[in-house]
KOLVEXVEX-156392 format. One line per 5 residues: number of its first residue (from 0); their letters; for each residue z, x, y of N, C-alpha, C. Coordinates in Angstrom, 2 decimals, decimal comma, padded with zeros to 5 digits. Each point is the difference from the previous one (the first is absolute). Example, Ala and Ser with C-alpha at 12.3 -4.5 7.8 and 13.67 -1.06 7.14 Angstrom:
<rs>
0	as	007,80:013,19:-005,69:000,00:-000,89:001,19:000,00:000,90:001,20 ~ -000,72:-000,35:001,05:000,06:000,82:001,19:000,73:-000,77:001,09
</rs>
This chain:
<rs>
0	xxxxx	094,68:069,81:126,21:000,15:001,38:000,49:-000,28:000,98:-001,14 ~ -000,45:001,02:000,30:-000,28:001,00:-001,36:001,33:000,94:000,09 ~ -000,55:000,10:-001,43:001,40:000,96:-000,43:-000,16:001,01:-000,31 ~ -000,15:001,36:001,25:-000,52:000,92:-000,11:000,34:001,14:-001,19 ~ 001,68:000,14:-000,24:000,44:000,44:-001,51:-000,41:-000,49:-000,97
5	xxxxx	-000,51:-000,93:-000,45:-000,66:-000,82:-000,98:-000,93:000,14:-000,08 ~ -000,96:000,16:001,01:-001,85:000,73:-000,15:000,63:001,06:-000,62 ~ 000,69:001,13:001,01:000,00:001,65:-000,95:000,62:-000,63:-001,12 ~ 000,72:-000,34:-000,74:000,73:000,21:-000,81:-001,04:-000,23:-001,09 ~ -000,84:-001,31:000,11:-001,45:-000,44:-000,78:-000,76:001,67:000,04
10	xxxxx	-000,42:000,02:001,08:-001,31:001,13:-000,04:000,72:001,38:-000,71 ~ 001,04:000,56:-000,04:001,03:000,90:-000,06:-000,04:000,06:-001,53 ~ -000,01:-001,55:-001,04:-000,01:000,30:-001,43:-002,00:-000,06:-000,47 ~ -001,05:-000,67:001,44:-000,92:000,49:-000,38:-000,80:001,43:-000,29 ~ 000,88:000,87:000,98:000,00:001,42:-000,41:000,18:000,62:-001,04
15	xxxxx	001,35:-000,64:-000,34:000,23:000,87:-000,88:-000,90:-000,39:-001,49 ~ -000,46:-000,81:000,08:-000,88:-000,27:-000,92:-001,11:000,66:000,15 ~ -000,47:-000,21:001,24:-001,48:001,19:-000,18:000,30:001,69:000,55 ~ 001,28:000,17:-000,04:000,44:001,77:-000,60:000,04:-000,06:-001,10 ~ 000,16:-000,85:-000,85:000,43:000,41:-001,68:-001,56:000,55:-000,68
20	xxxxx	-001,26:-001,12:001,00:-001,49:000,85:-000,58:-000,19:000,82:000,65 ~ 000,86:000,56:000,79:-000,49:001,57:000,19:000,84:001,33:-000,29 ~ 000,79:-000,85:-001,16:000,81:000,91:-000,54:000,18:000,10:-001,62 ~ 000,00:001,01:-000,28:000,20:000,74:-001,86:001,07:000,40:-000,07 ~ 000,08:-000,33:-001,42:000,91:000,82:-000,54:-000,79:001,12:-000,61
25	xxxxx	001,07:001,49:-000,46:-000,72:001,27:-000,50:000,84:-000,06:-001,20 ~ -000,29:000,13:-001,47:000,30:-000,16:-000,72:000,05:001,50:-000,93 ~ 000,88:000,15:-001,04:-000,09:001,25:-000,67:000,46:-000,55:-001,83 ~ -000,16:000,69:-000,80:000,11:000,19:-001,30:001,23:000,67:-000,35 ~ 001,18:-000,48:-000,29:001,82:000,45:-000,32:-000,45:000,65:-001,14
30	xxxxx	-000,74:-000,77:-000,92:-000,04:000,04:-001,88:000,70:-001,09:-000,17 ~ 000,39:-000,98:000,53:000,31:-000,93:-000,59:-000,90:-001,38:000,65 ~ -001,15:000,49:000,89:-000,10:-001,13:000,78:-000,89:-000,28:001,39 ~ -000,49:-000,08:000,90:-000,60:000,40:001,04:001,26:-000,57:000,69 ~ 000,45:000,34:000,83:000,95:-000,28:001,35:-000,24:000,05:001,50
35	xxxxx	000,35:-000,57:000,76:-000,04:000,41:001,60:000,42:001,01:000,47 ~ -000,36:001,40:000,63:000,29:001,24:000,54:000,14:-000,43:001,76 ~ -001,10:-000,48:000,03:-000,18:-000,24:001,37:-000,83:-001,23:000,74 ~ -000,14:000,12:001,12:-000,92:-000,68:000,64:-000,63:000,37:000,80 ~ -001,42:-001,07:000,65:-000,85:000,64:000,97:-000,50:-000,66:000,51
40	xxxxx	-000,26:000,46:001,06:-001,31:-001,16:000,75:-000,93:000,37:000,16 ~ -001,46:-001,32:000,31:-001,14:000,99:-000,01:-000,61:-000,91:001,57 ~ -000,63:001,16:000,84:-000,40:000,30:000,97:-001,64:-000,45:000,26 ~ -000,66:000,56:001,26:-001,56:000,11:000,20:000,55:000,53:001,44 ~ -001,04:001,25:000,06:000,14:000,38:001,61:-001,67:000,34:-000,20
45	xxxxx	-000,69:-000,72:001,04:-001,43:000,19:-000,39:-000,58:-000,66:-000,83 ~ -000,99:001,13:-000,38:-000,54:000,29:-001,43:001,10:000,07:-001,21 ~ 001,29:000,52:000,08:000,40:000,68:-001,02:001,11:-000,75:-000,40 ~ 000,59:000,22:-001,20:000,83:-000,74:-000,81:000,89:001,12:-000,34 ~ 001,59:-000,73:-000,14:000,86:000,54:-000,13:001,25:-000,57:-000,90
50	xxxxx	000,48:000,70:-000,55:001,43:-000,20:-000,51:001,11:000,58:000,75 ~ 000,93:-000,61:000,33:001,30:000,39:000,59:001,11:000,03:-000,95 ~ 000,97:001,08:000,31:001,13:000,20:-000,82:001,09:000,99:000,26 ~ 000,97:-000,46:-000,54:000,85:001,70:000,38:-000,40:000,82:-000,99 ~ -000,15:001,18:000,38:-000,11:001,97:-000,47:000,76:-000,43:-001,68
55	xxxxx	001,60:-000,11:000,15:000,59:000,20:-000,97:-000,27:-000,66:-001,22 ~ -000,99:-001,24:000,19:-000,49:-000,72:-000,96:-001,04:000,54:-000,92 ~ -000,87:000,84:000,67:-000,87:000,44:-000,83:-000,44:000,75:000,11 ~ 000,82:001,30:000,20:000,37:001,70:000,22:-000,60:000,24:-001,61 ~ -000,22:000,92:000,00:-000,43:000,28:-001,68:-000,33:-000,85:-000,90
60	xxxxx	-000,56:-001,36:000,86:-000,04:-001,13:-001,24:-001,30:-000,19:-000,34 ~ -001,12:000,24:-000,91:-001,49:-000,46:-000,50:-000,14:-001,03:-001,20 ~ 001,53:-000,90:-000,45:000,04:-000,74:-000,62:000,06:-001,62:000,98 ~ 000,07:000,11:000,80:000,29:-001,66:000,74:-001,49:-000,53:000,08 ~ 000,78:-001,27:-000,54:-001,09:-001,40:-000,38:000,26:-000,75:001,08
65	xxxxx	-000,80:-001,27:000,56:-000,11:-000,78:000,42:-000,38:-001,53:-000,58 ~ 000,93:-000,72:-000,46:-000,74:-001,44:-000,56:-000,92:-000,47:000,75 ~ -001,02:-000,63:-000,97:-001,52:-000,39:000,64:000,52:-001,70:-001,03 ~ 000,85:-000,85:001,16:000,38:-001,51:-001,04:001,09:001,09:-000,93 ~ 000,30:-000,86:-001,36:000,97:000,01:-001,02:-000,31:000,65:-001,07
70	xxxxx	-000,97:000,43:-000,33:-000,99:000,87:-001,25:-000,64:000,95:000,46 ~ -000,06:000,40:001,05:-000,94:001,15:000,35:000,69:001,33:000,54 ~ -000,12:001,25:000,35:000,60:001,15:000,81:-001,21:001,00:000,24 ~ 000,40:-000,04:001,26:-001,34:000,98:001,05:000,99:001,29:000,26 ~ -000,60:001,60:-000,36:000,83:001,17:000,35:-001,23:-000,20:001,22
75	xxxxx	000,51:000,14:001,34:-000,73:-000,19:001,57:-000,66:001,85:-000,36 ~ -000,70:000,14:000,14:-001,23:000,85:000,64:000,55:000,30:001,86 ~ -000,46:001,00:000,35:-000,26:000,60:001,02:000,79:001,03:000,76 ~ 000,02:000,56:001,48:000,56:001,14:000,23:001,61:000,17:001,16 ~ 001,22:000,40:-001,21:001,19:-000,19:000,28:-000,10:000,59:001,11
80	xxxxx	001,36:-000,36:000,83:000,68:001,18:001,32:001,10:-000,36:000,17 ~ 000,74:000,61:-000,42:001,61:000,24:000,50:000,14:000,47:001,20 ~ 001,67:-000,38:000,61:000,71:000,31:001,10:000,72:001,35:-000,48 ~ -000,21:001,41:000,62:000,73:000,70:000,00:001,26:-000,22:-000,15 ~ 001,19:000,81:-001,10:001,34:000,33:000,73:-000,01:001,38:-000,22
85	xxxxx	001,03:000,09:000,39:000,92:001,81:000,32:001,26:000,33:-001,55 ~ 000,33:-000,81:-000,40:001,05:000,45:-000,75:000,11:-000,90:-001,38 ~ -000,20:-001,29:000,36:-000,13:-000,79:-001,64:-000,36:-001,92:000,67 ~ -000,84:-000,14:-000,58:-000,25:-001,27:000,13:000,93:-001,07:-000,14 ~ 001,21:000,13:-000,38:001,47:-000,91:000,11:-000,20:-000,02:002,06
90	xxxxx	000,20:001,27:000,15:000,17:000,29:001,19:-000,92:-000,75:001,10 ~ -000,99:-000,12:-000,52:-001,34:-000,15:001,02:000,00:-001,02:000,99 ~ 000,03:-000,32:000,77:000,52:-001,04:001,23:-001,51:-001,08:000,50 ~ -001,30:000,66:-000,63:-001,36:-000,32:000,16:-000,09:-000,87:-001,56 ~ -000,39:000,93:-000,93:-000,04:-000,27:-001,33:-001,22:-000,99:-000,41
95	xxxxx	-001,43:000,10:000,33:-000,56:-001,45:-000,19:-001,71:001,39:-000,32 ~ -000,30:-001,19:-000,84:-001,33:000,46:-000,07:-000,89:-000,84:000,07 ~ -001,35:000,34:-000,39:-001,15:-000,71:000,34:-001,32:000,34:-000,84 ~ -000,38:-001,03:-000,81:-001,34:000,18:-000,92:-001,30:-000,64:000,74 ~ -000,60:000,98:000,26:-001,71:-000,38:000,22:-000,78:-000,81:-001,07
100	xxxxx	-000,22:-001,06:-000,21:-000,18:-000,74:-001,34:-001,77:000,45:-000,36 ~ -000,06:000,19:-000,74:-001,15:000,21:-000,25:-001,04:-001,38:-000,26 ~ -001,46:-000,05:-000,30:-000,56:-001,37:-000,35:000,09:-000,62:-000,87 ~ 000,29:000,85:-000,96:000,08:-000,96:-001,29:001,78:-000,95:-000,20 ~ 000,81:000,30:000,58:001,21:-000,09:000,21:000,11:-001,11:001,18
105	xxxxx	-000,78:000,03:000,94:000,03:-001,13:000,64:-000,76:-000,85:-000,13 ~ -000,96:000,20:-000,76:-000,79:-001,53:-000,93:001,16:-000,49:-001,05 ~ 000,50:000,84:-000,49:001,17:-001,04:-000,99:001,01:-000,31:000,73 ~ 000,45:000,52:000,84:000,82:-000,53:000,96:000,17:-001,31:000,66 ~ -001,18:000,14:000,69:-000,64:-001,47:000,34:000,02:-001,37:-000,48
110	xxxxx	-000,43:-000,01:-001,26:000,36:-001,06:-000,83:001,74:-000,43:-000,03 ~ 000,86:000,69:000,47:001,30:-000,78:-000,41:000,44:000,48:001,42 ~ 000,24:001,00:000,37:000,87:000,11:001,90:-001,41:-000,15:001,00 ~ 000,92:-000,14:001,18:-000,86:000,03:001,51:000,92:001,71:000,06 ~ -001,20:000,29:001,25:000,22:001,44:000,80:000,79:-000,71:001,47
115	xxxxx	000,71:000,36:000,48:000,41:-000,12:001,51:-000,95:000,60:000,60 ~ -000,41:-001,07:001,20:-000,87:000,86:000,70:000,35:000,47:000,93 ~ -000,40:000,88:001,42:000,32:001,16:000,60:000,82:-001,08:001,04 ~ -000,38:-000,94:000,65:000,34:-000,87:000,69:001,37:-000,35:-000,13 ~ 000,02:-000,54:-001,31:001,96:-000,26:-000,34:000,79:001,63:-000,62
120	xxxxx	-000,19:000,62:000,37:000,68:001,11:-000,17:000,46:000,38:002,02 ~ 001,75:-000,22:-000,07:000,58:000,01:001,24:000,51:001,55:000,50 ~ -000,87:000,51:001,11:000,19:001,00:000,00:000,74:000,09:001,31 ~ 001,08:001,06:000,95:000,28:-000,43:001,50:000,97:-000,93:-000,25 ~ 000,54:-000,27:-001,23:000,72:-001,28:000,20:001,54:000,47:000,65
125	xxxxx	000,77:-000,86:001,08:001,47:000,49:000,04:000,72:-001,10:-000,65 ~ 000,95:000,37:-000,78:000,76:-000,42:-001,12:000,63:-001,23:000,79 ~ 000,19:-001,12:-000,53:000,43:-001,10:000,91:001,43:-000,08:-001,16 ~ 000,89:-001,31:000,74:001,07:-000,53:-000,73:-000,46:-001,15:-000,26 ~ -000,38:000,16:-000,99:-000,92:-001,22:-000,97:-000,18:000,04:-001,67
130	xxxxx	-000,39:-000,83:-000,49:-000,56:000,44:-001,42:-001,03:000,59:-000,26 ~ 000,57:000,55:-001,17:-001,05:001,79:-000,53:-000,05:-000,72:-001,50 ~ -000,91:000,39:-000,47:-000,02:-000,48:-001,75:-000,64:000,95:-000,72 ~ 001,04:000,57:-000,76:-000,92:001,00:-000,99:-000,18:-000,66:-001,56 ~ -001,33:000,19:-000,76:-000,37:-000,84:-000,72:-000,84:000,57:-001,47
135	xxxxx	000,69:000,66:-001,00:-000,88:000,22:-001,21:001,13:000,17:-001,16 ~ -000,40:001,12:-001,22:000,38:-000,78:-001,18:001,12:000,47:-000,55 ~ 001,17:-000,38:-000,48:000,80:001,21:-000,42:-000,27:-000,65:-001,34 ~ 001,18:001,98:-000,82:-000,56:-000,17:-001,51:000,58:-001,42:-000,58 ~ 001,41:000,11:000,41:000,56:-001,18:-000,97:-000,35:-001,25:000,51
140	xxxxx	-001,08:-000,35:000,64:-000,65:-001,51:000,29:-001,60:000,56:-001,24 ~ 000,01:000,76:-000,69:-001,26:000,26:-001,33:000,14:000,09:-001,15 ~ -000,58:-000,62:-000,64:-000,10:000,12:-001,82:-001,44:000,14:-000,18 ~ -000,16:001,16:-001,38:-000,69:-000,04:-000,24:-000,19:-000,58:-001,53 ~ -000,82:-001,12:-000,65:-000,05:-000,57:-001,44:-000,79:001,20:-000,80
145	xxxxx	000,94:000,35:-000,84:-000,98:000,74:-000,66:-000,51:-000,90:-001,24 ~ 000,04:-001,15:-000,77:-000,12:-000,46:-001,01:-001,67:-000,84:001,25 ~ 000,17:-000,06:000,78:-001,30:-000,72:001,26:-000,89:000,84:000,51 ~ 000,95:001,15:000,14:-000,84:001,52:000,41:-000,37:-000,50:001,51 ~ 001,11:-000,61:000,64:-000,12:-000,30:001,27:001,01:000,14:001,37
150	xxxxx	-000,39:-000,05:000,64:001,35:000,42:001,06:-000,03:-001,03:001,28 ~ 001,18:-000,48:000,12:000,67:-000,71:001,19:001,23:-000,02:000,69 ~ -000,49:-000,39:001,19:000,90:001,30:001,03:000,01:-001,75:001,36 ~ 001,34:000,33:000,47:000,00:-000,52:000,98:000,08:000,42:001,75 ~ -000,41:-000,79:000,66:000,47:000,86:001,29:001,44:-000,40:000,74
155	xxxxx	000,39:001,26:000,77:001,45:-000,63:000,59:-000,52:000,36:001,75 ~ 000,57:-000,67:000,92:000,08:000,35:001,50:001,35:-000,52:000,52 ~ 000,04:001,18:000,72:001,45:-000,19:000,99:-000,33:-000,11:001,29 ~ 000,31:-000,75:000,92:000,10:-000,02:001,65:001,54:000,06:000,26 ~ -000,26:000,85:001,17:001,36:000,61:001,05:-000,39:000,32:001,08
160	xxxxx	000,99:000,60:000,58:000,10:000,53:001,70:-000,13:001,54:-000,53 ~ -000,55:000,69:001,09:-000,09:001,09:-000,37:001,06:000,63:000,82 ~ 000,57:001,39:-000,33:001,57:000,81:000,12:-000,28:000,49:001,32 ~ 001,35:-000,01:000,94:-000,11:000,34:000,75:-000,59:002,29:000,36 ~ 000,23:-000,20:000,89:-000,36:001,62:000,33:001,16:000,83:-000,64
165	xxxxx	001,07:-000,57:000,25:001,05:001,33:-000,91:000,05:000,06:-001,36 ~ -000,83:-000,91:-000,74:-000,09:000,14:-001,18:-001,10:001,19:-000,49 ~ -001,04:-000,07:000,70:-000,91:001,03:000,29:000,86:001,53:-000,47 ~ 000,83:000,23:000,98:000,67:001,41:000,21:000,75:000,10:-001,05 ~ 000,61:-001,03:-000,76:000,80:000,14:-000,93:-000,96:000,52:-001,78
170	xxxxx	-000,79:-000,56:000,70:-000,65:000,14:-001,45:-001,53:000,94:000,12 ~ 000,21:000,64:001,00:-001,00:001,30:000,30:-001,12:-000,50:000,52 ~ -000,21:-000,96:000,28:-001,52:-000,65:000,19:-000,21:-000,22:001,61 ~ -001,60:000,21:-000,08:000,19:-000,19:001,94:-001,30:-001,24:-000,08 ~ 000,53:-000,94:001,10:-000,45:-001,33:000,10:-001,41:000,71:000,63
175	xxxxx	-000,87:000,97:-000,18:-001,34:-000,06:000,55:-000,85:-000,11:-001,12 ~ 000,78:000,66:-001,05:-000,96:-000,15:-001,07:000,05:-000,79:-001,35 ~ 001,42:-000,70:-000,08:000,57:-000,71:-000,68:000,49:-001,01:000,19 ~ 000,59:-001,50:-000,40:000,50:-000,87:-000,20:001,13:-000,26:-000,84 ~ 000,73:-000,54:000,46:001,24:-000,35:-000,94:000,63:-001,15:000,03
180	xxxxx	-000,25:-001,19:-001,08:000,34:-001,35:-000,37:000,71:-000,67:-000,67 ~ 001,05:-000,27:000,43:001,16:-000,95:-000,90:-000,41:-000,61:-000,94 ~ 000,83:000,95:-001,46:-000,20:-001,23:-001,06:001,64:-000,24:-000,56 ~ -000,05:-001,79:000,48:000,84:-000,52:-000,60:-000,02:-000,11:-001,94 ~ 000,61:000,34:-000,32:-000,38:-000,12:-001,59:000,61:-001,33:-000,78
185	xxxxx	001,20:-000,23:000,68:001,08:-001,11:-000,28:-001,22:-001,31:000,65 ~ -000,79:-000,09:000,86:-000,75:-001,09:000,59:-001,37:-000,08:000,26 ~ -001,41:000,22:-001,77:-000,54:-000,30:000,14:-000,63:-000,83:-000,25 ~ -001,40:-000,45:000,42:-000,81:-001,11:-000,68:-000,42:000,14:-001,53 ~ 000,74:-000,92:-000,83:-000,76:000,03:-001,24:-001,08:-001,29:-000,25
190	xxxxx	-001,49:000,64:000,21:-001,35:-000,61:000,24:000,13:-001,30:-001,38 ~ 000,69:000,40:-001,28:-000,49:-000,25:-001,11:001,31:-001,41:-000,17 ~ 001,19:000,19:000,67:000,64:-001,05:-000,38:000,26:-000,89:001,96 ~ -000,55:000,93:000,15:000,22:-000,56:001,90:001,61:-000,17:000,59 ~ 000,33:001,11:-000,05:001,08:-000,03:000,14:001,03:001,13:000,65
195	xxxxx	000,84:000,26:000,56:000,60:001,67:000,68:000,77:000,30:-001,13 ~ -000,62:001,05:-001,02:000,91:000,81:-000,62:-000,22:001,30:000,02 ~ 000,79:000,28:-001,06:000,50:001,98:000,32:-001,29:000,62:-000,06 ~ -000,94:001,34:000,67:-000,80:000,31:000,00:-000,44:001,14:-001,13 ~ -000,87:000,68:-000,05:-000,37:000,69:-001,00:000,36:002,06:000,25
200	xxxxx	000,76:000,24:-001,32:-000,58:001,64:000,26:-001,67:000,50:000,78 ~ 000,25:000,62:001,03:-001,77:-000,37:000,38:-000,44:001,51:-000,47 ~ -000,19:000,44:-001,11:-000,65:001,10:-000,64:-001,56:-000,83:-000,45 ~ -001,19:000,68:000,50:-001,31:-000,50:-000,21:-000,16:-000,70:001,55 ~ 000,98:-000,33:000,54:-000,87:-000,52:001,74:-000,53:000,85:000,73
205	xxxxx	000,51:001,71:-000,38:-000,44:001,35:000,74:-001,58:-000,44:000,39 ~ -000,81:000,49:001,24:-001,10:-000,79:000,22:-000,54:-000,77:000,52 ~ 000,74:-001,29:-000,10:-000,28:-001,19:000,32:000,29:-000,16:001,52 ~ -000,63:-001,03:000,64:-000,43:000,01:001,14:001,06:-000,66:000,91 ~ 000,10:000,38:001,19:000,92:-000,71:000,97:-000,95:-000,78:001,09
210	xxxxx	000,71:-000,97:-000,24:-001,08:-001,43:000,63:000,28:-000,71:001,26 ~ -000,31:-000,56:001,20:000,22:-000,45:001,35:-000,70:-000,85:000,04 ~ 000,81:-001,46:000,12:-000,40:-001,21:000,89:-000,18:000,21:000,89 ~ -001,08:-000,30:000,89:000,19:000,32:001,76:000,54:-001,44:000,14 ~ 001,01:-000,21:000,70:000,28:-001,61:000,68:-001,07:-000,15:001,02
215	xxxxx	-000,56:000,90:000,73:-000,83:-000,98:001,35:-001,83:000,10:-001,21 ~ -000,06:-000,48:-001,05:-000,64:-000,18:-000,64:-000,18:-000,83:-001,04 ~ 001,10:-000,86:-000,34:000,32:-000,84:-000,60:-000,68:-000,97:-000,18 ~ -000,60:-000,66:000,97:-000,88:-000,68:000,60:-001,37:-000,07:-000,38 ~ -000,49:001,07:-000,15:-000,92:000,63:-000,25:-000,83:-000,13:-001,77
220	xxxxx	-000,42:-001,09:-000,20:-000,81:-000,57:-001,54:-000,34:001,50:-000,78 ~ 000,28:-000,01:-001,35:-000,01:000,72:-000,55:-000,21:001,58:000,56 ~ 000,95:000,30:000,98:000,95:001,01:-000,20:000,09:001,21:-001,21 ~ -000,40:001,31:000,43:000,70:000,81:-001,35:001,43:000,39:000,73 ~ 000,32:000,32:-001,17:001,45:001,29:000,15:-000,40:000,95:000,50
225	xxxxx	000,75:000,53:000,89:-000,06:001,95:000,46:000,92:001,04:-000,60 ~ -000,63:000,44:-000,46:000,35:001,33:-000,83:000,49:001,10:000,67 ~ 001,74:-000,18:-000,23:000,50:001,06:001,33:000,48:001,36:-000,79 ~ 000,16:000,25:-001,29:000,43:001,05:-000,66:-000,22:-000,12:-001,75 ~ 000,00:001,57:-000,14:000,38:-000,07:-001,47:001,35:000,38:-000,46
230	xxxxx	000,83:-001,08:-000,92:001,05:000,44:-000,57:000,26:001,50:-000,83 ~ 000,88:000,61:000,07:000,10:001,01:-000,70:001,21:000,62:-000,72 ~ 001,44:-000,78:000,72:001,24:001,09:-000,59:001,11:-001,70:000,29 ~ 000,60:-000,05:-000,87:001,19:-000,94:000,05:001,43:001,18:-000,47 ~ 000,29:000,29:001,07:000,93:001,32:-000,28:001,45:-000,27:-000,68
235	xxxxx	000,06:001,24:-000,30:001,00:-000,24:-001,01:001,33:-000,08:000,96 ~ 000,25:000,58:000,91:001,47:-000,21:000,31:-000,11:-001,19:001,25 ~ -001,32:-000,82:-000,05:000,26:-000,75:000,67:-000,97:-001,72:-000,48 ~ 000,62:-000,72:-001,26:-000,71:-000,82:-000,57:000,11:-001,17:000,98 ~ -000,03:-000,12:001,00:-000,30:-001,42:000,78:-001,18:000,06:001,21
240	xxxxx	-000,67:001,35:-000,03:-001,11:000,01:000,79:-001,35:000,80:-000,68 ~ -001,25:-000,48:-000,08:-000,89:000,52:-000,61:-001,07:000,82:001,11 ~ -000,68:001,02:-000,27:-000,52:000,96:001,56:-001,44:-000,28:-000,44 ~ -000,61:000,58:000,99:-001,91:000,21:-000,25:-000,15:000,60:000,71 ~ -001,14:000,08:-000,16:-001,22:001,11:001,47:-000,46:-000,72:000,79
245	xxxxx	-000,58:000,00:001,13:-000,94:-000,93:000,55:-000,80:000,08:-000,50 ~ -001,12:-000,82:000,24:-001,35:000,21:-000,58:-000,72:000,55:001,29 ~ 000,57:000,52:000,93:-000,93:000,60:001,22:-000,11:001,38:-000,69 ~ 000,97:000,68:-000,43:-000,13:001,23:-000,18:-000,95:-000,14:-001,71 ~ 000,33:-000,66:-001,00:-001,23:000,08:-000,68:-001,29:000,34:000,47
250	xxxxx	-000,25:-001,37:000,97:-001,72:-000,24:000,19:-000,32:001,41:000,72 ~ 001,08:000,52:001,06:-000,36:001,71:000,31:-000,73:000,61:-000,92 ~ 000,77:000,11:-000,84:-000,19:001,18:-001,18:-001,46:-000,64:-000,65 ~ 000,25:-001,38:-000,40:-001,55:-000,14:-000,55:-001,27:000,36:000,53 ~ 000,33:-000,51:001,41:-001,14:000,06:001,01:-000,51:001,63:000,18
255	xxxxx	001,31:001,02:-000,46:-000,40:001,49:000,73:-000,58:000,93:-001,08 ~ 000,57:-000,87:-001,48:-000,42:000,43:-001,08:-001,27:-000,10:000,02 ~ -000,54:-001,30:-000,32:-001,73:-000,46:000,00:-000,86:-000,42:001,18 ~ 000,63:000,58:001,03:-000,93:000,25:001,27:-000,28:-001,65:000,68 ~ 000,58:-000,73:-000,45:000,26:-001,35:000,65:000,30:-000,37:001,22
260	xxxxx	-000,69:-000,17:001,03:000,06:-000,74:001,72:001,29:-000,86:-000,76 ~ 001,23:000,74:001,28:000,64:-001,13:000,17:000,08:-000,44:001,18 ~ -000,90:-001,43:000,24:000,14:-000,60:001,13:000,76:-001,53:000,31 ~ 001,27:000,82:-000,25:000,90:-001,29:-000,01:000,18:-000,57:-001,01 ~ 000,04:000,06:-001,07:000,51:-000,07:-001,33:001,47:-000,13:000,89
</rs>
C-alpha cells in the first residue's frame, strides 16, 4: 500500500532544496565583516528577471552584495520599486520591493541561482491547514573569514500551520494581502546535526520566500515548490508567528509597473 504522508513528506524536503536555488542572501559591510541583512528570491515573469524582497531591507541601501560561490560579491544592477507607506516603514503592512535585474546581473546570476519561473509562482491561492515553509538566511547562521577573505552562510527553514483569522485582527493584518505563519522556535529542524532544536533569532530571513507543497501533486516527478509569499516582519510583540505579502499583490504591481499581460500568473 503507499504511504501517502511519506511521498509528501519525501517530495516536501525535495522542495525545499530547490527553494534554497532560488534564494539569496543580501549581504552588507558592519566594518568588521560582510554579514547577512537580508534575503531574497529571484523570479522570471516573461522576458524579465527579478529580485524579491522586503522594502525595509534595502530602503536607502546601494551597498548590498550578493555571493557569486564563497570568494566572489555581485552589487545587482537594475531598476528598484518600493511599496508605498503613509507614516514609517516599521508600520508598513505591504513592505516588499522588487528589482528589475538588469543583463549583466543576470548573466552572473545564472552561474550559481535558478530564477522561479512564472508557472511556480502561486497566485489565487486559499490558505489551506497544511504546511507553509519559509526558507533563507539569517545573520547568525554567517561568518565571514577575513584571514580567507571569504564568506559562509548557512540556510535555515521552518514549516507550520498558518494562524488562524483572529490573529490577523490582532496584529493589524488583513488575510487578502498577507499571510501569517507559526514559528515554533523551541521546535526546529537543525539541517546540520538532524535534529529538533531551539531555532534561530531570524534577523536576515526579512525576504525570503514562503513556500507550498501542493499534496494533490505529490505524485507528480520532479515537482517545483509554489511560491505563496514574501516574508517580511517577525513582530515584536508577537515572536511565535512570522507575516508576508502574497505574492499576488507583488506580481500586480510588477505587471502594472512594466506593462506586463497578466494572464494568469
Amino acid at each position: 500500500m503507499v504511504d501517502l504522508s511519506e511521498i509528501y513528506e519525501k517530495r516536501h524536503f525535495e522542495h525545499i532544496s530547490k527553494a534554497q536555488k532560488y534564494t539569496t542572501k543580501l549581504l552588507i559591510d558592519d566594518g568588521f565583516g560582510y554579514k547577512v541583512y537580508g534575503s531574497a528570491v529571484f523570479v522570471r515573469i516573461k522576458e524579465h528577471h527579478f529580485l524579491l524582497t522586503a522594502a525595509h531591507v534595502i530602503d536607502l541601501r546601494d551597498d548590498l552584495k550578493i555571493p557569486l560561490g564563497s570568494d566572489k560579491l555581485l552589487r545587482p544592477g537594475g531598476l528598484i520599486t518600493y511599496s508605498n507607506f503613509e507614516k514609517s516603514r516599521e508600520n508598513d503592512p505591504i513592505d516588499i520591493a522588487f528589482m528589475k535585474l538588469d543583463d549583466y546581473t543576470v548573466k552572473e546570476l545564472h552561474n550559481h541561482y535558478n530564477f522561479l519561473s512564472e508557472e511556480n509562482i502561486l497566485t489565487n491561492h486559499t490558505v489551506q491547514d497544511t504546511f507553509y515553509t519559509f526558507l533563507g538566511y539569517p545573520t547568525t547562521f554567517s561568518e565571514y573569514s577575513v584571514s580567507k577573505k571569504s564568506f559562509h552562510s548557512n540556510v535555515f527553514f521552518h514549516y507550520n500551520y498558518p494562524e488562524p483569522l483572529k490573529t490577523y485582527k490582532l496584529l493589524n493584518r488583513d488575510e487578502k494581502r498577507n499571510i501569517i505563519i507559526k514559528y515554533d522556535r523551541k521546535r526546529t529542524v537543525n539541517t546540520r546535526k538532524v535534529k529538533i532544536t531551539m531555532g534561530p533569532d531570524l534577523f536576515g530571513m526579512s525576504g525570503c520566500g514562503l513556500w507550498f507543497t501542493n499534496p494533490l501533486e505529490i505524485l507528480i516527478p520532479n515537482s517545483e515548490p509554489k511560491l505563496i509569499a514574501i516574508m517580511t516582519d517577525w513582530p515584536i510583540k508577537n515572536k511565535t508567528v512570522v507575516i508576508g505579502t502574497k505574492i499576488d499583490l507583488i506580481v500586480q504591481l510588477i505587471c502594472l509597473k512594466f506593462n506586463i499581460e497578466n494572464n494568469g500568473i
